[in-house]
C-alpha positions as a Markdown table, in Angstrom:
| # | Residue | x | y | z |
|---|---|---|---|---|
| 1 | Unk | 147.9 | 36.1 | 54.1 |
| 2 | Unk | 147.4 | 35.2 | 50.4 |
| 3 | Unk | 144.1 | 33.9 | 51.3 |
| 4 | Unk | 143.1 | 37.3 | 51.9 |
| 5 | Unk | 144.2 | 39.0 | 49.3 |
| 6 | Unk | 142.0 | 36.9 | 47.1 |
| 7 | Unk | 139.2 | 39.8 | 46.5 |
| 8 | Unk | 141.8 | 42.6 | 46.2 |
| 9 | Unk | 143.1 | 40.0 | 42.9 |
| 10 | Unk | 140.0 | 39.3 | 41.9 |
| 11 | Unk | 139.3 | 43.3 | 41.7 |
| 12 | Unk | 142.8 | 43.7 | 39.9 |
| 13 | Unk | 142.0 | 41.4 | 37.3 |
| 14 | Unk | 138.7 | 43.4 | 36.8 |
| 15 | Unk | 140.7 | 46.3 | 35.8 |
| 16 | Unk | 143.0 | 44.6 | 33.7 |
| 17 | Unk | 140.2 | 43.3 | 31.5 |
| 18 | Unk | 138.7 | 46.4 | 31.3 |
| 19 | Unk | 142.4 | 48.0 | 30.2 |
| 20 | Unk | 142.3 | 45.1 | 27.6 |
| 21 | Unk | 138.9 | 45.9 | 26.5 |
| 22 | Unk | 139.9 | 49.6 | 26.1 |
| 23 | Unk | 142.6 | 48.5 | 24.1 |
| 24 | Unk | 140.9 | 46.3 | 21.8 |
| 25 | Unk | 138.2 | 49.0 | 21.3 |
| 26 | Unk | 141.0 | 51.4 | 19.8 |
| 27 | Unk | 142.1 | 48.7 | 17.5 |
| 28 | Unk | 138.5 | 48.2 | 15.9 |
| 29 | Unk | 138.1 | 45.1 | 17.9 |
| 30 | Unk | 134.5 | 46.0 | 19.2 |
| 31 | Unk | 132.9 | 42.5 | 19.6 |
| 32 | Unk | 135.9 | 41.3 | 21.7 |
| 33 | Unk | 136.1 | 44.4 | 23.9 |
| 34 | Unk | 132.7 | 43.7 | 25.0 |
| 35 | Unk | 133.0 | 40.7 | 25.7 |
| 36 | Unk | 135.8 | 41.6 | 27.6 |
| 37 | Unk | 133.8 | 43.5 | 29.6 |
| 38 | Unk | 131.0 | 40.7 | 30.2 |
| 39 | Unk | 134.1 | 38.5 | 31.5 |
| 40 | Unk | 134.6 | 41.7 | 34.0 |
| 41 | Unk | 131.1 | 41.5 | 35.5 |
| 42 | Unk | 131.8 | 37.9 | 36.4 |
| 43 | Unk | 134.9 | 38.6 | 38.3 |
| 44 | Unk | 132.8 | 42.1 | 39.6 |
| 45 | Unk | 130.2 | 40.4 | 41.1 |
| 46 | Unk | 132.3 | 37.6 | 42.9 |
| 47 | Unk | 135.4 | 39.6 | 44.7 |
| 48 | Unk | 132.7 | 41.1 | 46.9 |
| 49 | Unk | 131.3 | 37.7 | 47.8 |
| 50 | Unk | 134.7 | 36.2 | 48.5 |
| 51 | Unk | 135.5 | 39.1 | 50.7 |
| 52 | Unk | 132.5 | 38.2 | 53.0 |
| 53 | Unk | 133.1 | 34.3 | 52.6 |
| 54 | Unk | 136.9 | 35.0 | 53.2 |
| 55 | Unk | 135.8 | 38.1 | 56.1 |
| 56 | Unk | 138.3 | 40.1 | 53.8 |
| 57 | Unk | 136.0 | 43.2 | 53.5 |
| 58 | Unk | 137.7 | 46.7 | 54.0 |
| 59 | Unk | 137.5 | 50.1 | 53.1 |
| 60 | Unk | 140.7 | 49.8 | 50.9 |
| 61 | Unk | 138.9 | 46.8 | 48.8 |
| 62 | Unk | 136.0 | 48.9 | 48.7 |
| 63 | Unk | 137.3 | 51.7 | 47.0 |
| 64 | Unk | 139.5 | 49.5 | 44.6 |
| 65 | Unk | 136.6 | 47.9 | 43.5 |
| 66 | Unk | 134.7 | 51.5 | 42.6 |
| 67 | Unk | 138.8 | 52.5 | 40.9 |
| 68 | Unk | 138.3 | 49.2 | 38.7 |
| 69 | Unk | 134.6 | 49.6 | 37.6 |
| 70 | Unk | 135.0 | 53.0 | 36.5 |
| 71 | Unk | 137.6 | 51.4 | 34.2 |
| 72 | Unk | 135.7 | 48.2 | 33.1 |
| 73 | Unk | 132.2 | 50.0 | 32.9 |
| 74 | Unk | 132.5 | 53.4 | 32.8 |
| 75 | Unk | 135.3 | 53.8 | 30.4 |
| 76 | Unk | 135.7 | 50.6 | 27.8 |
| 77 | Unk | 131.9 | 50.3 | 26.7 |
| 78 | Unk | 131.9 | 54.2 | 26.3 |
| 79 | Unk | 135.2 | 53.4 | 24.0 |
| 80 | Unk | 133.6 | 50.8 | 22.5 |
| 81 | Unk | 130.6 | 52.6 | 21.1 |
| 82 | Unk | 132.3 | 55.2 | 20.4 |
| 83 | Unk | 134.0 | 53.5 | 17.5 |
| 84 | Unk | 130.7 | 51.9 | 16.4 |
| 85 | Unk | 128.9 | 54.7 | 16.1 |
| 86 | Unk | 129.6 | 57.8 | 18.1 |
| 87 | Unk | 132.6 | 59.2 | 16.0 |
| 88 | Unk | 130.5 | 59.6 | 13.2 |
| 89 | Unk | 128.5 | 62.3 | 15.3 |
| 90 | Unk | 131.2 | 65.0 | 15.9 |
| 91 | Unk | 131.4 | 66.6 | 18.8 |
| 92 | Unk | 128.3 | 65.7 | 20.3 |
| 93 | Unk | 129.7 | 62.1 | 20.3 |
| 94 | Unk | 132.5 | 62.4 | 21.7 |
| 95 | Unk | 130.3 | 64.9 | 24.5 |
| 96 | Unk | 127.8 | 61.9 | 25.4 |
| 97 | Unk | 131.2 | 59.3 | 25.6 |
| 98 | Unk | 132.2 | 61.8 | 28.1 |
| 99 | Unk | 129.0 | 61.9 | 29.8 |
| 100 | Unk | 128.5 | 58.5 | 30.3 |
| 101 | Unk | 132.1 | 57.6 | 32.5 |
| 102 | Unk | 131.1 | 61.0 | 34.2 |
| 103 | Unk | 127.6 | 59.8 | 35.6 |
| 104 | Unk | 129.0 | 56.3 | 36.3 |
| 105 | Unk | 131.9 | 58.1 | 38.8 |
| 106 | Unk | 128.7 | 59.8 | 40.3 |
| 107 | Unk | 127.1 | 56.7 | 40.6 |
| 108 | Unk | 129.9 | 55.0 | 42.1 |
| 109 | Unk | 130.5 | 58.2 | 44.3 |
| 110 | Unk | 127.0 | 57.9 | 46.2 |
| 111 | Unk | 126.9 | 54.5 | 46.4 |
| 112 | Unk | 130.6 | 54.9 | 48.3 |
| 113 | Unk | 129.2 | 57.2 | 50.8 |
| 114 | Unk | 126.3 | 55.7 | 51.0 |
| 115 | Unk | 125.6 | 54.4 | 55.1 |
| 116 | Unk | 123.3 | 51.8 | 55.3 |
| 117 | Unk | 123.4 | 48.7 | 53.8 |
| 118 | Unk | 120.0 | 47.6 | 51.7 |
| 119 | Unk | 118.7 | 45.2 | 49.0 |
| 120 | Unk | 118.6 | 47.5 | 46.5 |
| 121 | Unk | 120.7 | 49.7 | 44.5 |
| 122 | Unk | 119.7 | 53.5 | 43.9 |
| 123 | Unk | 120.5 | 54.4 | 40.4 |
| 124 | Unk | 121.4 | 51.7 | 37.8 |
| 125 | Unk | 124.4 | 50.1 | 39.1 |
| 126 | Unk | 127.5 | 51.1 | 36.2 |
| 127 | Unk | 128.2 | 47.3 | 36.1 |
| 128 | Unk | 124.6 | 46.6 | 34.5 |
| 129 | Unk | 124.8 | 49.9 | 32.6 |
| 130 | Unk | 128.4 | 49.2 | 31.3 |
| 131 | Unk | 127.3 | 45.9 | 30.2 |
| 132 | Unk | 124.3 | 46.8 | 28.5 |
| 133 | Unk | 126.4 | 49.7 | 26.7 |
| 134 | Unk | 129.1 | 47.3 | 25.3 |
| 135 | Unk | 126.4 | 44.9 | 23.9 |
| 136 | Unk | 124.5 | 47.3 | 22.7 |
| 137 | Unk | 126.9 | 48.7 | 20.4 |
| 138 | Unk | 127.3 | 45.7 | 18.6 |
| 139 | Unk | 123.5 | 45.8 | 17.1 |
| 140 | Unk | 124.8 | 48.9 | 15.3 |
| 141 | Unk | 124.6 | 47.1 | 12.0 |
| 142 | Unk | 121.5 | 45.7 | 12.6 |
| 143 | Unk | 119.4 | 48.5 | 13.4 |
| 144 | Unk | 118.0 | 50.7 | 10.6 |
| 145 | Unk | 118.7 | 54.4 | 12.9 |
| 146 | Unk | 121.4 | 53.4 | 15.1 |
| 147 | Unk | 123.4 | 56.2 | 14.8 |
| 148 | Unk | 120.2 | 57.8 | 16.6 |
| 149 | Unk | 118.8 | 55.0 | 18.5 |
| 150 | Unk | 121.8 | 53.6 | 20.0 |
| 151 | Unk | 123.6 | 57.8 | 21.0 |
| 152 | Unk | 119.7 | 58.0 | 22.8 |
| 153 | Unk | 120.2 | 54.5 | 24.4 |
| 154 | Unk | 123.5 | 55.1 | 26.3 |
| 155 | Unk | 122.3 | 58.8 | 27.5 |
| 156 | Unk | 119.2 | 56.8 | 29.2 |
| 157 | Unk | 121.5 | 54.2 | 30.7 |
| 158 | Unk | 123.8 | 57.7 | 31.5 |
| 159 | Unk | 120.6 | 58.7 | 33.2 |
| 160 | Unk | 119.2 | 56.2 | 35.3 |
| 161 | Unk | 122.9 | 55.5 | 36.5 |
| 162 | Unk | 122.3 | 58.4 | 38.4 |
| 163 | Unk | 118.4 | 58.4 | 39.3 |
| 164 | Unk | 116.7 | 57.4 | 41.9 |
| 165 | Unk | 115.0 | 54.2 | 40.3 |
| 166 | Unk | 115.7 | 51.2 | 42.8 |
| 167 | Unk | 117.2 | 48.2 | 41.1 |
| 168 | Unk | 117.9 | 44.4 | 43.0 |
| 169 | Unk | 120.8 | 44.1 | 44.6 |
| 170 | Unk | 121.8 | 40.3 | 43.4 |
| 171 | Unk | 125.1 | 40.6 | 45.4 |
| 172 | Unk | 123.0 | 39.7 | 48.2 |
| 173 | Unk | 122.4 | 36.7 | 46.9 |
| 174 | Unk | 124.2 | 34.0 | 48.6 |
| 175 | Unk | 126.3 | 31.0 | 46.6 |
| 176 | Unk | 128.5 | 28.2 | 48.2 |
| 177 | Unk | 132.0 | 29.0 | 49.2 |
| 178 | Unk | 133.5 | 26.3 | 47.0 |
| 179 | Unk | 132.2 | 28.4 | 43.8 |
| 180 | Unk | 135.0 | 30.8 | 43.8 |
| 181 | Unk | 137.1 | 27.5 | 42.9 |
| 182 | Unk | 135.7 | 27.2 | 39.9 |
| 183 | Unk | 136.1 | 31.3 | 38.9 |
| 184 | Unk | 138.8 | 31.4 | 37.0 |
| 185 | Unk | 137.8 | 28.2 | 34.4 |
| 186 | Unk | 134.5 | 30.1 | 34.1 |
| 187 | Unk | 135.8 | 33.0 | 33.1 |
| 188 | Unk | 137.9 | 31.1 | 30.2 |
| 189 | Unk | 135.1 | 29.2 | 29.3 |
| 190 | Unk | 133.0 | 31.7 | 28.5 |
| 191 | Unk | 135.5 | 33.7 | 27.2 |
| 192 | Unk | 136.6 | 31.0 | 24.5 |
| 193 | Unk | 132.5 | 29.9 | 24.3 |
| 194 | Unk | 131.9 | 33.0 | 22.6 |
| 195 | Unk | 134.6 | 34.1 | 21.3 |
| 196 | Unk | 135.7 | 31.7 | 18.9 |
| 197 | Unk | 132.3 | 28.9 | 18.9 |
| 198 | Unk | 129.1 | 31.7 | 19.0 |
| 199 | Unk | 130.5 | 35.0 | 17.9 |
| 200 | Unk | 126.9 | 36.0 | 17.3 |
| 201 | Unk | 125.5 | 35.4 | 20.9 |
| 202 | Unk | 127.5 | 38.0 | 22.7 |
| 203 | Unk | 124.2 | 39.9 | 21.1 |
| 204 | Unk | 122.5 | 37.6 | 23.0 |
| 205 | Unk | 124.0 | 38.7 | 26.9 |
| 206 | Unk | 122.4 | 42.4 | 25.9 |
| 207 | Unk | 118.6 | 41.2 | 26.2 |
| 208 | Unk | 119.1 | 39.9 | 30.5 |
| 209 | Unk | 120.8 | 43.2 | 31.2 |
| 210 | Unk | 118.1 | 45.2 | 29.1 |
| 211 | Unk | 115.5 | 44.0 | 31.1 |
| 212 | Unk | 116.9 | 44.4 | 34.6 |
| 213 | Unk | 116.8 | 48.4 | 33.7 |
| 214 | Unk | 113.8 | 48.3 | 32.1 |
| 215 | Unk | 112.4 | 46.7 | 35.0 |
| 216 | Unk | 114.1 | 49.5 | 37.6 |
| 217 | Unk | 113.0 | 52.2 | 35.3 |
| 218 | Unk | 109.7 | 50.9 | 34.8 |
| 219 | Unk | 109.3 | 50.1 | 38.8 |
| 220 | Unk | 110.0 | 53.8 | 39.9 |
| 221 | Unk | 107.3 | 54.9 | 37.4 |
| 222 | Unk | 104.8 | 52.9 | 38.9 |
| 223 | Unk | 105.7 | 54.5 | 42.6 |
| 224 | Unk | 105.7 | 57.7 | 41.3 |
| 225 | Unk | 102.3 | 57.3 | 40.0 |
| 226 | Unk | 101.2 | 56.0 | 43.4 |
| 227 | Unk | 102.3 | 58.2 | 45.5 |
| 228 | Unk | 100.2 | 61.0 | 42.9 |
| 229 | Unk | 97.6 | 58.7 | 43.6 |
| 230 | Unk | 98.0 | 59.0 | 47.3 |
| 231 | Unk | 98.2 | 62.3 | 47.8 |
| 232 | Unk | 95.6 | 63.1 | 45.1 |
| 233 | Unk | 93.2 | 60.7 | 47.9 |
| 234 | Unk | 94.7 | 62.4 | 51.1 |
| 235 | Unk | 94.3 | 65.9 | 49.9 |
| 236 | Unk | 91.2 | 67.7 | 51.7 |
| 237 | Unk | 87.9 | 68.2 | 50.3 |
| 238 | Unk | 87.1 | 71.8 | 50.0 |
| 239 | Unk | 83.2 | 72.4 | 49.5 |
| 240 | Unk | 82.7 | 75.4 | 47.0 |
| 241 | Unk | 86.0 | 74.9 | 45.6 |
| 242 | Unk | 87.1 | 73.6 | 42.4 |
C-alpha cells in the first residue's frame, strides 16, 4: 500500500537533499547546501514518527534511514566546510573531512545494533552533529581564527558522535498524526523563508543545535565527576595508611 511506503519516501527525499547539498557545496554554494541539510533534519526526524503512526516500522526502513543520514549528515556538511575552510589546510583537511563521515558511519553502526530501546541517544546523534557542522561553517568569515577554531570544532562534534555522552532522544516525543499533512509545505516554507527573505539567519539554526551538545557533553562530565566522587566515599578507610 502507498500509505505505507510513506516513511520509506520520506527517507528518500532525505537523501536526495543531502545529494543536492553535496552538489551545491562543490559549486561554492555553502549557505544553500546547509540549509539543505537543515530541510533534511526536518524530513529525518518525521519518517520515523510516520512509521509508528502508520505501524510501517521495519528493519528495511531502518537501515535506509542510517544509508540516507550518512549522506545528508555525514557527508554534505563535511563537503560543505570543507570548501569554507578545510582546503586551505592541506592534507590535514581533507584527513579530518574524512574523519568526520567515518565516526558518523560508527555512530550510526552502534546505534543499528543497538537492542533496547531508550530515551537517550549514546554518542551525539550525526543528525545534530551534521547540522551543527553545516552551520557552523558559515561563521567562517566572522570569526577572527576560523581556520583553527572551526577544523577543532568539527573534530569535537567527530568525537562526541562516537562517545558515550547521553543526549535526549526527542523522537520520542509524540505529535498528532495529522502533522505529517502539513510536511511537505513546511519544508518549502522554510526553505524559501530563509533562502531568499533571511539569508543571514541560517546562522541563527547553529545556536539550538550548539547547545543540545554542549548540554550532552557537559552532562557526561558531571557523572563522571560523581561517580569519582562515589567511589572516592565508598573506598575503605585504612588506619596508618596514607
Amino acid at each position: 500500500m502507498f500509505i505505507k511506503a510513506i516513511p520509506s519516501l520520506l527517507t528518500v527525499g532525505n537523501l536526495i537533499i543531502g545529494f543536492l547539498a553535496i552538489v551545491s557545496a562543490f559549486q561554492g554554494r555553502t549557505a544553500e547546501a546547509a540549509l539543505l541539510v537543515i530541510a533534511g533534519m526536518i524530513l529525518d526526524g518525521l519518517d520515523g514518527r510516520a512509521a509508528r503512526w502508520l505501524h510501517a516500522e521495519s528493519a528495511f526502513g531502518k537501515e535506509l534511514d542510517s544509508l540516507s543520514d550518512i549522506i545528508t549528515f555525514g557527508v554534505a556538511p563535511s563537503l560543505i566546510m570543507y570548501q569554507e575552510v578545510l582546503h586551505a589546510l592541506g592534507w590535514a583537511g581533507t584527513l579530518l573531512a574524512v574523519l568526520f563521515p567515518v565516526c558518523g558511519a560508527l555512530r550510526l553502526a552502534r546505534f543499528n545494533i543497538q537492542t533496547r530501546s531508550t530515551n537517550y541517544f549514546v554518542g551525539l546523534p550525526i543528525t545534530a552533529a551534521g547540522g551543527i557542522l553545516a552551520t557552523m561553517a558559515l561563521y567562517g568569515d566572522l570569526i577572527r581564527y576560523s581556520q583553527v577554531a572551526l577544523p577543532i570544532g568539527m573534530l569535537i562534534l567527530a568525537l562526541l558522535m562516537v562517545s558515550r555522552a547521553r543526549y535526549p532522544n526527542f523522537k520520542k516525543v509524540a505529535f498528532p498524526r495529522s502533522a505529517i499533512v502539513g510536511v511537505p509545505l513546511l519544508v518549502v516554507c522554510v526553505y524559501l523563508l530563509f533562502r531568499y527573505h533571511y539569508a543571514g539567519l541560517n546562522r541563527l539554526i547553529f545556536v539550538p543545535l550548539a547547545l543540545y551538545a554542549v548540554y550532552g557533553f557537559s552532562r557526561a562530565i558531571r557523572r563522571r565527576l560523581r561517580r569519582a566522587r562515589h567511589d572516592a566515599e565508598m573506598k575503605p578507610y585504612k588506619p596508618g595508611v596514607k
